[in-house]
C-alpha positions as CSV (number, residue, x, y, z in Angstrom):
1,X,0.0,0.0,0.0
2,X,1.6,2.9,-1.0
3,X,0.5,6.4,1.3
4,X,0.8,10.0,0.1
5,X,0.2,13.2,2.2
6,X,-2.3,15.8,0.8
7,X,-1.1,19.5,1.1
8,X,-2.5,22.8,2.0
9,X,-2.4,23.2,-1.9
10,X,-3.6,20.0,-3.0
11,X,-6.6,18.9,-1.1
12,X,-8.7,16.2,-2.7
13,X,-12.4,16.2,-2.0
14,X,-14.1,13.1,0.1
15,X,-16.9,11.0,-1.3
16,X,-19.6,10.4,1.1
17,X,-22.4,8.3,0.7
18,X,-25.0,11.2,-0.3
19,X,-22.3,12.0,-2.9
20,X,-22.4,8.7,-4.8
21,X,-25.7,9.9,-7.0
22,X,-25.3,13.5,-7.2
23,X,-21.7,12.9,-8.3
24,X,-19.6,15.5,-6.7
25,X,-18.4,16.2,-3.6
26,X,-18.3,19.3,-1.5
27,X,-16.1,17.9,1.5
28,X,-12.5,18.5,1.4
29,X,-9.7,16.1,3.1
30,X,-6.3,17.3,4.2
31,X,-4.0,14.2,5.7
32,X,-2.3,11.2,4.5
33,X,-4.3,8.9,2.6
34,X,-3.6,5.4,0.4
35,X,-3.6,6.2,-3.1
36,X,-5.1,3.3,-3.8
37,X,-8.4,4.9,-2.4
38,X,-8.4,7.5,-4.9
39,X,-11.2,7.5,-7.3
40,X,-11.0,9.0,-10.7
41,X,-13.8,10.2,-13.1
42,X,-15.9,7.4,-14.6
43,X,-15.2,5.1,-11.5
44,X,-18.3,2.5,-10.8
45,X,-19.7,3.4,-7.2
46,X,-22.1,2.0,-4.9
47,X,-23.5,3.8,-1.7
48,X,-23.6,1.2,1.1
49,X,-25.7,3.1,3.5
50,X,-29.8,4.2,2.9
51,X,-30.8,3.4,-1.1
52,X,-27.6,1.5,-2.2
53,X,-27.1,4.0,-5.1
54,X,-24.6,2.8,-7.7
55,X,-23.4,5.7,-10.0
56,X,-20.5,7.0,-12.0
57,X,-18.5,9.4,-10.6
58,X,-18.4,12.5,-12.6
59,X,-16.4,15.3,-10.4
60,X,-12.2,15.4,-10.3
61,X,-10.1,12.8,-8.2
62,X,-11.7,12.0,-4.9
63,X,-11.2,9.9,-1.8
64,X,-12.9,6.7,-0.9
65,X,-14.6,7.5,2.0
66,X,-16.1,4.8,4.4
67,X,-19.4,3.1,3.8
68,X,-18.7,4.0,-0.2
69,X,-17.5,1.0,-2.3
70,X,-15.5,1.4,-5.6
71,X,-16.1,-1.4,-8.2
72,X,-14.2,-2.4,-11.0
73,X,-14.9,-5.3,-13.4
74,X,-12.1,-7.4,-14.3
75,X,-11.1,-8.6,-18.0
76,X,-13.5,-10.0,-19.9
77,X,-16.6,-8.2,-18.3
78,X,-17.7,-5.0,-19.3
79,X,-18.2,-2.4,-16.2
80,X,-20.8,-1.1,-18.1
81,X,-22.7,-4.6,-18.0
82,X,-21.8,-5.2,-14.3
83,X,-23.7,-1.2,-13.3
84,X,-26.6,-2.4,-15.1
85,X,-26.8,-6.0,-13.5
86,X,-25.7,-4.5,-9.9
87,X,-28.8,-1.8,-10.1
88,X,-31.1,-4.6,-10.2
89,X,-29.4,-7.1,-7.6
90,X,-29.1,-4.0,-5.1
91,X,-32.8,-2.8,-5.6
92,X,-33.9,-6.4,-5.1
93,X,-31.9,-6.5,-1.5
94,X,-33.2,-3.2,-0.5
95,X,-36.6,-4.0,-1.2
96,X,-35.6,-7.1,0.9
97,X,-35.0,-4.5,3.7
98,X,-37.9,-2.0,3.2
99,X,-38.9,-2.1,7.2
100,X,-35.5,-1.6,8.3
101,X,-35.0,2.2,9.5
102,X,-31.8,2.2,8.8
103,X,-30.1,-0.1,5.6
104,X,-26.4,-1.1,5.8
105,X,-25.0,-2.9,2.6
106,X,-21.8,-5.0,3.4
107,X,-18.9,-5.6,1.1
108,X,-19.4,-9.1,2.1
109,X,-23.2,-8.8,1.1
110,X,-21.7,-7.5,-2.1
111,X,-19.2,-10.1,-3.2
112,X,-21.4,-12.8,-2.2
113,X,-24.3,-11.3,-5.1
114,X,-24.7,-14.2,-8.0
115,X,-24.9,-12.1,-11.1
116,X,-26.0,-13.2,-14.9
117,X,-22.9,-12.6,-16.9
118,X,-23.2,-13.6,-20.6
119,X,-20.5,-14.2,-22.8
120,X,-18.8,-10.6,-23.9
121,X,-20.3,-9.6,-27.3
122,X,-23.7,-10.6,-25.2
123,X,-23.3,-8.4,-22.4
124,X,-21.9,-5.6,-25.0
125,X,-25.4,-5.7,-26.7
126,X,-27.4,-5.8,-23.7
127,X,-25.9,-2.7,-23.1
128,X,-26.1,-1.4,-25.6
129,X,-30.4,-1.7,-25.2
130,X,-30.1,-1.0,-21.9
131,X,-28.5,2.8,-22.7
132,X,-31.0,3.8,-25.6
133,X,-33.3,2.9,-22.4
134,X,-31.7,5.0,-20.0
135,X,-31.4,7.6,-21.9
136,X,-35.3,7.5,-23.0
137,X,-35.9,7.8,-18.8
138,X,-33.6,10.8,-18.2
139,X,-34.8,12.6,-21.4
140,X,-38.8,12.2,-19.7
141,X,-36.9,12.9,-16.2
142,X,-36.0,16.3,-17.3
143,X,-39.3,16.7,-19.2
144,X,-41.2,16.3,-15.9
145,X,-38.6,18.5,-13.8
146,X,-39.3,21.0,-16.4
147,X,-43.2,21.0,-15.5
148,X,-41.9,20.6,-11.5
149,X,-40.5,23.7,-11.9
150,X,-43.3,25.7,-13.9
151,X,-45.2,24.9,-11.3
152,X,-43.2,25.7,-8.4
153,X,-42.8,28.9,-10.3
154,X,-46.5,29.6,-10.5
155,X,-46.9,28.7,-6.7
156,X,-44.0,31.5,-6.1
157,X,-45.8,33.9,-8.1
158,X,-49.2,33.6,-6.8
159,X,-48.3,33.2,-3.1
160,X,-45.0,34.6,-2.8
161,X,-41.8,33.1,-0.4
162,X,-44.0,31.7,2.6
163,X,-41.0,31.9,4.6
164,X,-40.6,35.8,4.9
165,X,-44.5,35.9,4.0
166,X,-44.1,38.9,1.1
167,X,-47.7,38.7,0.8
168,X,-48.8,39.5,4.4
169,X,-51.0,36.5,4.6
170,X,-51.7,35.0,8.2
171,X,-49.9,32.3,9.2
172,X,-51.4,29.2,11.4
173,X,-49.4,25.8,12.6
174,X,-50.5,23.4,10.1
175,X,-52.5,20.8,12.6
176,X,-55.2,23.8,12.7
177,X,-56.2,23.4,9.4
178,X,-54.9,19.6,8.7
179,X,-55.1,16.3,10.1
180,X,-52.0,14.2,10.3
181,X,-52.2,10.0,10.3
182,X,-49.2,8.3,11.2
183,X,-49.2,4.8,9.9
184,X,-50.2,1.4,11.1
185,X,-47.4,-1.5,12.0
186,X,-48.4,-4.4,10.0
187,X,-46.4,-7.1,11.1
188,X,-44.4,-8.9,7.6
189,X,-45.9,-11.9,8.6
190,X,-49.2,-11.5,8.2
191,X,-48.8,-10.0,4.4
192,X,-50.3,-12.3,1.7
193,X,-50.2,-12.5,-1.9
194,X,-52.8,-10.4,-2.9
195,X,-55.7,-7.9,-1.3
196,X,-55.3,-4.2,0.3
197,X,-52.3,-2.8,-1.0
198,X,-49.7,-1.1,1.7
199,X,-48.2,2.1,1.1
200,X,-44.8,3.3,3.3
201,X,-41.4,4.8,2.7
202,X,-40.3,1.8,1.0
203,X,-42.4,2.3,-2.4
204,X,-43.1,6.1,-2.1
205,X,-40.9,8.1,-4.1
206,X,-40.5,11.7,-5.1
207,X,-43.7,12.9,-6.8
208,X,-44.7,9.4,-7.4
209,X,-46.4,5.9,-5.5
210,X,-44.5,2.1,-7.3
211,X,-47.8,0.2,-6.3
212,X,-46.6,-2.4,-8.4
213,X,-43.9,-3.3,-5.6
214,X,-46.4,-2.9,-2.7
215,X,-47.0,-5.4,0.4
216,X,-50.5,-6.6,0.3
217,X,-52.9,-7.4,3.8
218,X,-55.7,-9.9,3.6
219,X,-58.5,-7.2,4.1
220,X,-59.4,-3.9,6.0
221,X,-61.0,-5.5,8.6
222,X,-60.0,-3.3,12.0
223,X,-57.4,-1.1,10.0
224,X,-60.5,1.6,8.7
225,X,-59.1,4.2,9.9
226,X,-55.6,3.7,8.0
227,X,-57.4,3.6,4.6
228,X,-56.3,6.1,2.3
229,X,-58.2,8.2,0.2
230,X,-58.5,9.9,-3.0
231,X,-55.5,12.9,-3.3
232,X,-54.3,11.8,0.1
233,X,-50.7,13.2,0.5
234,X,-48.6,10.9,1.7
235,X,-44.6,11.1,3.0
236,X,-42.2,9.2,4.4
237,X,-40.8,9.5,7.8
238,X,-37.7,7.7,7.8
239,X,-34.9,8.7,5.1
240,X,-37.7,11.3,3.6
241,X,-35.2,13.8,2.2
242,X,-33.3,11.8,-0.8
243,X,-31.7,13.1,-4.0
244,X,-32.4,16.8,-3.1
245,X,-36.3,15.7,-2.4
246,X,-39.2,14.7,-0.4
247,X,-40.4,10.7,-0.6
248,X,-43.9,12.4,-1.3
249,X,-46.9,11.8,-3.1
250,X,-50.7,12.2,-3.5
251,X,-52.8,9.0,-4.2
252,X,-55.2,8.9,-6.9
253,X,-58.2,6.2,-6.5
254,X,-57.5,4.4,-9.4
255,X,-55.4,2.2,-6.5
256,X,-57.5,2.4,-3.6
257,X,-57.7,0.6,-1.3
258,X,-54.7,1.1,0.1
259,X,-53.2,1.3,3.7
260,X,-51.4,3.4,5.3
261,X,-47.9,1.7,7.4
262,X,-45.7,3.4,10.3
263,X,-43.1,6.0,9.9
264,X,-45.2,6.8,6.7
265,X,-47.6,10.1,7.7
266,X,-51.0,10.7,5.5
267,X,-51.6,14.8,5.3
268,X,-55.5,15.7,4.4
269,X,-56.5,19.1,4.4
270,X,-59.8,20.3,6.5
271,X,-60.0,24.1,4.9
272,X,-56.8,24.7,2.5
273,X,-56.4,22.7,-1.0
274,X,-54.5,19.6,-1.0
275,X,-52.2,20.7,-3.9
276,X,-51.7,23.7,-2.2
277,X,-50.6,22.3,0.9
278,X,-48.4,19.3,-1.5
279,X,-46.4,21.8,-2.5
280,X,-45.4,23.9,0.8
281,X,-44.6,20.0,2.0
282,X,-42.6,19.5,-0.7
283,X,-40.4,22.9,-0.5
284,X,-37.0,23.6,0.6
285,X,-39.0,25.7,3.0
286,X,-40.5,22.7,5.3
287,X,-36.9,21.0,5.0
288,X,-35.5,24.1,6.8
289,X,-38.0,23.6,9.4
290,X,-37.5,20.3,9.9
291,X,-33.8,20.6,9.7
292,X,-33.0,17.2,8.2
293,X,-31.0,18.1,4.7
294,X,-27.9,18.2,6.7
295,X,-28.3,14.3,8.0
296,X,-26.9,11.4,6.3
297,X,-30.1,9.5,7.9
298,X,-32.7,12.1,9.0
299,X,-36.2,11.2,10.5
300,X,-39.4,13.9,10.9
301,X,-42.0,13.4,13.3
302,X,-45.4,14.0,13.1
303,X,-44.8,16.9,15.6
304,X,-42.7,18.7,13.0
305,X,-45.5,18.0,10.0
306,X,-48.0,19.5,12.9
307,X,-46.2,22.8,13.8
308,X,-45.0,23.7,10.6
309,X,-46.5,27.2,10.2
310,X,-48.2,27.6,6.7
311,X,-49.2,30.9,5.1
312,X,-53.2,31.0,4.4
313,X,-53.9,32.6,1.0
314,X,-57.9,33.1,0.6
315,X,-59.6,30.0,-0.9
316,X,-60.1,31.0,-3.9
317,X,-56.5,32.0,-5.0
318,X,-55.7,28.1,-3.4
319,X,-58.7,27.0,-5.8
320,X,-57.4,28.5,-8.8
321,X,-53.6,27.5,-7.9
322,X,-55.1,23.8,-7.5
323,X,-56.9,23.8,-10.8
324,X,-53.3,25.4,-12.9
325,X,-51.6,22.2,-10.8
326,X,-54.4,19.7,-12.7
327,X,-53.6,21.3,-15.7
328,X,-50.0,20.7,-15.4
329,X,-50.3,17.2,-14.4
330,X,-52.3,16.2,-17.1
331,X,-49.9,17.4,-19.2
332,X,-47.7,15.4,-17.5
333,X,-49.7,12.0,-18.4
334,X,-48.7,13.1,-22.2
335,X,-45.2,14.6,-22.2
């Protein structure tokens, strides 16, 4: 192992976990360091803490920091293959974990994964499809986060920054004109094949439910008052702040029934529009008051959803805000 002392001059910047998917690094490291911990651009990563991310690196030379692995295919397998194959093995084992607060990946986890590897020319084509695929996904990513923003924009206009309230409205803790549901703890064992469908942090994502990889109960029977209902918002609890975002969504009744599980928290408003009060959830602005952006694995309470102060526009500007949101969305359905 051969070790190398960073200067004053030469500082090279530390990959943390919440680095591996963003793909840069803000944190700086000034000490002695094995060089064969350096990663370069283009590197294969995987996050080992939380979502298991695996990503490219994309910023300049950074250090290998603890709980981040750095993999690199051998001869005769293509890396590119291997990121493909390992995004599928590590969403498999963290849907595995989905229950567990807090998910720890182990190197010895890792090397033990059985993976499909075809013969080269094979795995060259599969990637090949693969790409055209991924690319398809980010090109409608950035399509949506362009009608994210438009609307974001609109709320700004309309309502102003609710934080230094520009438009004088009054301003009420949120339990006085919401209620708040904290989830249900279904135990694993009683889950069946089919029936209710369960909805928690581990199939909520940002702006969207995957009911296609929800937990199913036998029947409602005794759980009424955890069933969801139509434009419901829901968010997790646990690990809610991922990927610069809130694990938030509204439900639509095409998949009701559903039920709602712990450390998941079910938002219904009793005099403001739901849309209106989605998006002061999902803001930068109910981050700050819950102060979690700046943990590695942050956790909000129902106590923090309950005093958040919201501004109270009249009803009518909420109305017409809620109707430009519908507009958006369905425009969404056929970007």
């Amino acid at each position: 192992m051969t070790v190398v002392t960073s200067t004053n001059g030469l500082k090279l910047r530390l990959i943390r976990i919440r680095d591996v998917q963003r793909g840069f690094s803000e944190t700086y490291y000034s000490g002695k360091y094995p060089v064969e911990y350096v990663v370069h651009p283009g590197d294969l990563l995987v996050g080992m803490d939380g979502e298991f991310n695996i990503s490219r690196w994309k910023d300049r030379d950074a250090l290998l920091n603890q709980r981040v692995c750095k993999i690199t295919a051998k001869n005769g397998t293509s890396e590119e293959y291997i990121r493909f194959a390992l995004s599928k093995a590590l969403k498999e084992i963290e849907q595995r974990t989905s229950f567990v607060t807090v998910k720890h990946l182990s190197a010895k986890e890792l090397n033990r994964l059985v993976l499909d590897i075809p013969c080269y020319s094979s795995q060259v084509h599969i990637v090949g499809l693969c790409s055209s695929l991924e690319r398809i996904i980010e090109k409608r990513k950035k399509q949506l986060q362009i009608l994210d923003e438009l609307i974001k924009a609109r709320f700004v206009e309309m309502f102003g920054d609710p934080e230094i309230n520009t438009k004088g409205y009054q301003k009420e803790p949120l339990q006085k004109h919401a209620d708040v549901l904290v989830g249900y703890p279904f135990k694993s064992e009683g889950y069946t094949e089919g029936g209710v469908r369960i909805v928690g942090g581990y199939n909520l994502m940002q702006g969207f439910i995957i009911w296609e990889d929800c937990k199913y109960w036998p029947d409602t029977d005794g759980f009424e008052q955890y069933l969801l209902k139509d434009g419901d918002i829901v968010m997790a609890m646990d690990r809610p702040w991922v990927n610069g975002g809130f694990k938030i969504a509204s439900v639509d009744k095409e998949h009701l029934p559903a039920l709602l599980i712990q450390r998941t928290a079910c938002i219904r408003g009793k005099d403001v529009e739901q849309e209106f009060l989605y998006s002061l959830l999902n803001s930068h602005w109910f981050a700050d008051h819950c102060n979690i952006t700046g943990s590695l694995v942050p956790h909000i309470s129902n106590k923090d959803i309950n005093s958040y102060e919201i501004v109270l526009p009249p009803i009518e500007e909420q109305k017409a805000y809620a109707e430009f949101v519908r507009q958006v969305d369905k425009s969404k359905s056929v970007a």
